[in-house]
N, C-alpha and C positions, 0 to 999 in steps of 0.2 A: 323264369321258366313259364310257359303257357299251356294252361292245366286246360283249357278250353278240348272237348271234346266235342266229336260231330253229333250232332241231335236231329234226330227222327221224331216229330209230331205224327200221330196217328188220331185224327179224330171218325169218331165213331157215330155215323149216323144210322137212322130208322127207313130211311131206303133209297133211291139213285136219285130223284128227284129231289132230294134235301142236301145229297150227297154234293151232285152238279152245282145244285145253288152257293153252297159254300166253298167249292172251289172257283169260282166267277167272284163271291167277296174276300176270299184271300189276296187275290189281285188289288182289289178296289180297295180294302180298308190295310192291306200289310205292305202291298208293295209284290207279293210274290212273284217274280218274273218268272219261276221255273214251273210249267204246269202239274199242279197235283198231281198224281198217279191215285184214278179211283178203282177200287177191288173190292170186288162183291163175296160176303164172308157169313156162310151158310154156317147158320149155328150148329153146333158140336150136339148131333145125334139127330137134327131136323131132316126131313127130307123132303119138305114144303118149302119150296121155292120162294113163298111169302115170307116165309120166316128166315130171310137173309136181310143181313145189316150190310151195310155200303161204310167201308170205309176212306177217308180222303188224307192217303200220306204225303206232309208235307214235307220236306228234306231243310235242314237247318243250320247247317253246317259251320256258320261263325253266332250261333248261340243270338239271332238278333230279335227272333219272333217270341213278343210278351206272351209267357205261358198262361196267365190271367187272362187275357184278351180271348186268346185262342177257346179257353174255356166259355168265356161269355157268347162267343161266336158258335163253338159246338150245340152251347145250351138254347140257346134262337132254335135250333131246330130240332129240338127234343133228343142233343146226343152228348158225348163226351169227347174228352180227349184222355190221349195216352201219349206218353211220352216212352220214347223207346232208347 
């Protein structure tokens, strides 16, 4: 039986600029053929424009993108990941 379920990476970055750059190294260093989908994600109560986080959802689906890596790649640009 194949307990594999589909995984959703959400890494979380500090704004579009950092956001874009890491969806350009997803390609180069993972292989990602499928383009991120980036969503600009205005913190819960902010209404400065500045204070929105970019997120970059990578879609995962046979479980192949190192969750460690992806953290090391978030952490390059001062963000995280989430896994969903």
């Amino acid at each position: 039986m194949n307990d594999t379920h589909p995984t959703r990476h959400v890494l979380v970055l500090p704004d579009r600029d950092a956001a874009e750059e890491v969806a350009e190294a997803l390609a180069e260093r993972f292989g990602v053929t499928e383009e991120p989908q980036l969503v600009r994600d205005a913190l819960a109560g902010e209404d400065d424009a500045e204070d929105a986080q970019w997120l970059v959802v990578v879609e995962d689906p046979d479980g192949t993108y190192d969750a460690a890596r992806l953290d090391l790649l978030a952490a390059e640009y001062d963000g995280w990941r989430e896994a969903e």
